[in-house]
Every structure is written in C-alpha cells, then in structure tokens.
C-alpha positions in Angstrom: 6.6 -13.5 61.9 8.1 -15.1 64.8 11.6 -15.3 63.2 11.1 -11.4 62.4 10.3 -10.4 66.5 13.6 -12.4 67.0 15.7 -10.3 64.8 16.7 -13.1 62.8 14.9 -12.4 59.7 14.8 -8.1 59.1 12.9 -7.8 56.1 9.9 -8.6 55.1 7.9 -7.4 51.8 4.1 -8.1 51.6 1.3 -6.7 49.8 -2.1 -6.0 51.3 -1.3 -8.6 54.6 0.8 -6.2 57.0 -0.8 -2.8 56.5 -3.3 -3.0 59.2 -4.2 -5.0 62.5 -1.1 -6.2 62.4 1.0 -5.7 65.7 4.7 -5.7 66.2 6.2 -2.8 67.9 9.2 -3.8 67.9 9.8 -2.9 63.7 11.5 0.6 63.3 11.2 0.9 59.2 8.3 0.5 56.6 8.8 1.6 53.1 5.8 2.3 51.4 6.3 0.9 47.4 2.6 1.3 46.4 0.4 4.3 46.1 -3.0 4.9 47.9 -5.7 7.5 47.8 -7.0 6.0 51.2 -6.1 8.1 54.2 -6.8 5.6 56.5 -4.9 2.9 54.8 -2.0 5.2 54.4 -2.4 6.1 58.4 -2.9 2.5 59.2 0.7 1.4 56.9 3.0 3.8 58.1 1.1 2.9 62.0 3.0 -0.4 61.9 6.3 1.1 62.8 5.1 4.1 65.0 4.2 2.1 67.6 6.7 2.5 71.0 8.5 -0.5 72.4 11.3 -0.8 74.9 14.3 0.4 73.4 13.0 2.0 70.2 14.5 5.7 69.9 12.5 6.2 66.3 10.8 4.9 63.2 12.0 5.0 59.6 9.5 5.7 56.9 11.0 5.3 53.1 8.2 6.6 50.9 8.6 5.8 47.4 4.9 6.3 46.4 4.2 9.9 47.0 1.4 9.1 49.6 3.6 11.2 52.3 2.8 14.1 49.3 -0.6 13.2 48.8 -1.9 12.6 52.9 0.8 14.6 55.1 3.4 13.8 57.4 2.7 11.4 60.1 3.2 13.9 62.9 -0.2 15.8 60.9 -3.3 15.7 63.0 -5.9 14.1 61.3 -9.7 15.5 61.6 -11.4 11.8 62.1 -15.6 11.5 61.5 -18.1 9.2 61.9 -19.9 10.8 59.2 -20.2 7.9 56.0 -20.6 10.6 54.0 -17.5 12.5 54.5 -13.8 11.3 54.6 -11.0 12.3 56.9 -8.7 14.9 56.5 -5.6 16.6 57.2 -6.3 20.5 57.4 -2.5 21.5 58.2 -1.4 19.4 54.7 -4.8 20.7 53.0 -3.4 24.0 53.9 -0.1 23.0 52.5 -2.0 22.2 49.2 -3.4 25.1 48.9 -0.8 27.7 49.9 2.7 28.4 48.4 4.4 28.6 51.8 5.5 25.5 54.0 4.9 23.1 51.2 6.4 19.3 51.6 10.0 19.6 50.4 12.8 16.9 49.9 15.6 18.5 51.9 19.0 18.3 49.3 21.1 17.3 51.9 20.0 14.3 53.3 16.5 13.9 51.4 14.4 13.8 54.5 10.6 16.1 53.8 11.1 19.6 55.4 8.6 21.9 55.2 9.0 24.8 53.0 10.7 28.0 54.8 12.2 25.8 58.1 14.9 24.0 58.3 15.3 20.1 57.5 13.9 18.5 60.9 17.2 15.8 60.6 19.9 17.7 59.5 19.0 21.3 60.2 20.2 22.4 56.3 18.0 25.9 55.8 18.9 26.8 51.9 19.7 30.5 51.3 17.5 32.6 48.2 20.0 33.1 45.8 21.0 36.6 45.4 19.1 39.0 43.1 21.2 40.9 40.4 21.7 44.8 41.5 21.0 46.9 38.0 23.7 50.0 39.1 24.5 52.5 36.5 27.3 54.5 36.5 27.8 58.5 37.4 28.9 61.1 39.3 28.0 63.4 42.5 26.8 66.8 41.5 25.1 69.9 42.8 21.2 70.0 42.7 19.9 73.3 42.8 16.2 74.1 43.0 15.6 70.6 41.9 17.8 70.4 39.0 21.5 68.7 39.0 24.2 70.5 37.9 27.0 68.8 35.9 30.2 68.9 38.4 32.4 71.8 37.8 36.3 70.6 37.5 39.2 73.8 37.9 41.9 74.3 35.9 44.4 72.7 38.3 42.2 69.3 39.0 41.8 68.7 34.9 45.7 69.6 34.7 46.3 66.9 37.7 44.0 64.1 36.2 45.5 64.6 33.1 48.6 63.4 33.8 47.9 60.8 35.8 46.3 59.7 32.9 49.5 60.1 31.2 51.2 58.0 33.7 49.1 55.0 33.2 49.1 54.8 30.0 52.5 54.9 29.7 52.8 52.4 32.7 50.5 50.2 30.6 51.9 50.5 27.0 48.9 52.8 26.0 48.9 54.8 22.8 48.1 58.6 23.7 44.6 58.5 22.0 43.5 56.3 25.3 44.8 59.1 27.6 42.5 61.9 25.4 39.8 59.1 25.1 39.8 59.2 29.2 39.8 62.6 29.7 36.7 63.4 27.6 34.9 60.7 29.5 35.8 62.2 32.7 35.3 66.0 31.8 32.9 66.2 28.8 35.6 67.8 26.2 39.2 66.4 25.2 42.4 68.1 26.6 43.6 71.1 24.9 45.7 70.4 21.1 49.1 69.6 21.7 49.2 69.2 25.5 51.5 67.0 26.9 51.5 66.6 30.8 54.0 65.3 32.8 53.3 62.0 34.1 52.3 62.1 38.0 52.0 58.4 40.0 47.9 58.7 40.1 45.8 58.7 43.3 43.3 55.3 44.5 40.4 57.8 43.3 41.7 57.8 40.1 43.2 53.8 39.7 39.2 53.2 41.0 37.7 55.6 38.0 39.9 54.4 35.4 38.8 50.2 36.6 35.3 51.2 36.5 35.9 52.5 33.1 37.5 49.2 32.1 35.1 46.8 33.8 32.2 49.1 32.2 34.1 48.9 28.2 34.6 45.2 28.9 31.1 44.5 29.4 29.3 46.5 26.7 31.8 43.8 24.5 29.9 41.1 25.7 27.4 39.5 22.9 24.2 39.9 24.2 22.2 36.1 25.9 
C-alpha cells in the first residue's frame, strides 16, 4: 500500500480486501472485474477512487461486470434507509429500467455510458435516426373539379412538340422508334398517329427530367424482389 501512495507500484488487483474502508484518495482508476447485486458494495467499490485529493482532476471507472447496468451511474442519487427491511435504491436508474427513453448506452465513439437521447458526456458524439424510406408514387398535376381530377388535357401543338423531342433522344441514344411510341403513350394515354415522323427538336429540362423518371421508374420494377 505504501509503495502504491508513492506511485511506485500503479496497479493493484484484489478481491474482497479493497472495496470498502479502505482509504487512499490519491487512486484515480478502479475496474470493477466481478459482478454484485449489492448496492452498497457496488457504491462502496467504485467510492475508492471518487474521493478528492490535491491534484486529482477525475476518476476512472472500467466496468467489466455490468454493475454500472444493474445500480446506475455514480453521479445517481441514491435513496438511503435505515429501514432493515428495505434496500436502497436508485429512482433515476429505476426509472431508466423501466422506461424506453434515457436508458444506459455505450457511446460508439469512445465507449463511455451516455444516456439514451443526450450526447456522450466525454466526447459530445449525439448519433442521428437513420432516415426513414419516403414511399412516392409517380403522376401528374391535373384539374379537380367538384371534387373529381380530371386527366390533363395536352393540344395538338404540345403532343406535336414532345413528340419530337422524343424523336431526338432516341436518336441521340441509339433508340429504335418503338421506344419513342412506347414514351409517347406513357405521357398521353394513346400512341402517336400511324406513320408520323417528327422532326427531331433538342428537348427541354422538363422533358430530359420526365424521360429519367421514366428510366429510373423501368429500372426499378426490374429489380427481383428481397
């Protein structure tokens, strides 16, 4: 013990001698390596090191038993009785127990406890929920009228204009024409009159973003199902 205080000797590994009434303030680490359904022995083991001396900024306490799990942090305030018939307890980690939020955690980043919802009290990591997937489906603006929607009503001239852009992506792409009449019934509902051939036109964002939506949406329905 003596050689200990000095700092020449800086571990020491007992069992059932140093976990209570034992006094040295000076020691800044205990690792627990043995479990305990005591409270007061676990408060009276990990009180070895939480004791202030000159000099001492903090206290280590390596828990390899789960009783940090079982009894609370340190910092927990303990309701102590008299009573023989009743043991001491720790309402904020019975609380803990009991509920889903602000359970004991061991933080990813540095494996320090953190409760549950607040960041790691040593390194300040806060993980983030993983996104949730966003189920979209895919459609169009149209006209509601007396609570109804109406289908979108294309003219002549704006059919005539998609229709060869179509034309000039596919043949930008290597296409064969049935992908051009394949497009133009999924836009408008009908394929483009027999025999028509438009005249390719350089095609607008609106319609390079329609015709990627289409390909992104074909791509996935190819996908074997998990």
């Amino acid at each position: 013990m003596a050689r200990l205080a000095s700092g020449e000797t800086e571990l020491v590994s007992n069992c059932m001698v140093l976990t209570e009434g034992w006094d040295m303030p000076e020691v800044g680490c205990a690792i627990l390596a043995r479990p305990t359904k005591r409270m007061g022995l676990y408060r009276q083991m990990i009180g070895r090191v939480l004791r202030p001396a000159e000099g001492k900024t903090d206290a280590i306490i390596l828990d390899h038993s789960g009783a940090v799990f079982q009894h609370g942090l340190p910092e927990d305030r303990v309701a102590w009785t008299l009573d023989p018939e009743r043991k001491a307890t720790s309402p904020a980690h019975i609380a803990r127990l009991t509920q889903h939020e602000g359970k004991l955690i061991e933080c990813s980043q540095c494996g320090a406890l953190r409760l549950g919802g607040e960041p790691c009290p040593h390194c300040g990591f806060l993980p983030k929920r993983p996104p949730r997937d966003v189920f979209v489906a895919d459609g169009e603006l149209g006209l509601v009228t007396n609570g109804r929607a109406r289908g979108p009503d294309y003219d002549p001239e704006t059919r005539r204009r998609w229709h060869s852009m179509f034309a000039f992506i596919a043949e930008e792409r290597g296409y064969k024409p049935g992908w051009i009449a394949h497009q133009y019934k999924t836009k408008f509902g009908a394929f483009p009159p027999w025999n028509s051939t438009p005249a390719p036109i350089p095609p607008t964002p609106e319609v390079k973003s329609w015709v990627r939506s289409r390909m992104i949406a074909f791509a996935r329905a190819q996908e074997p199902l998990p």
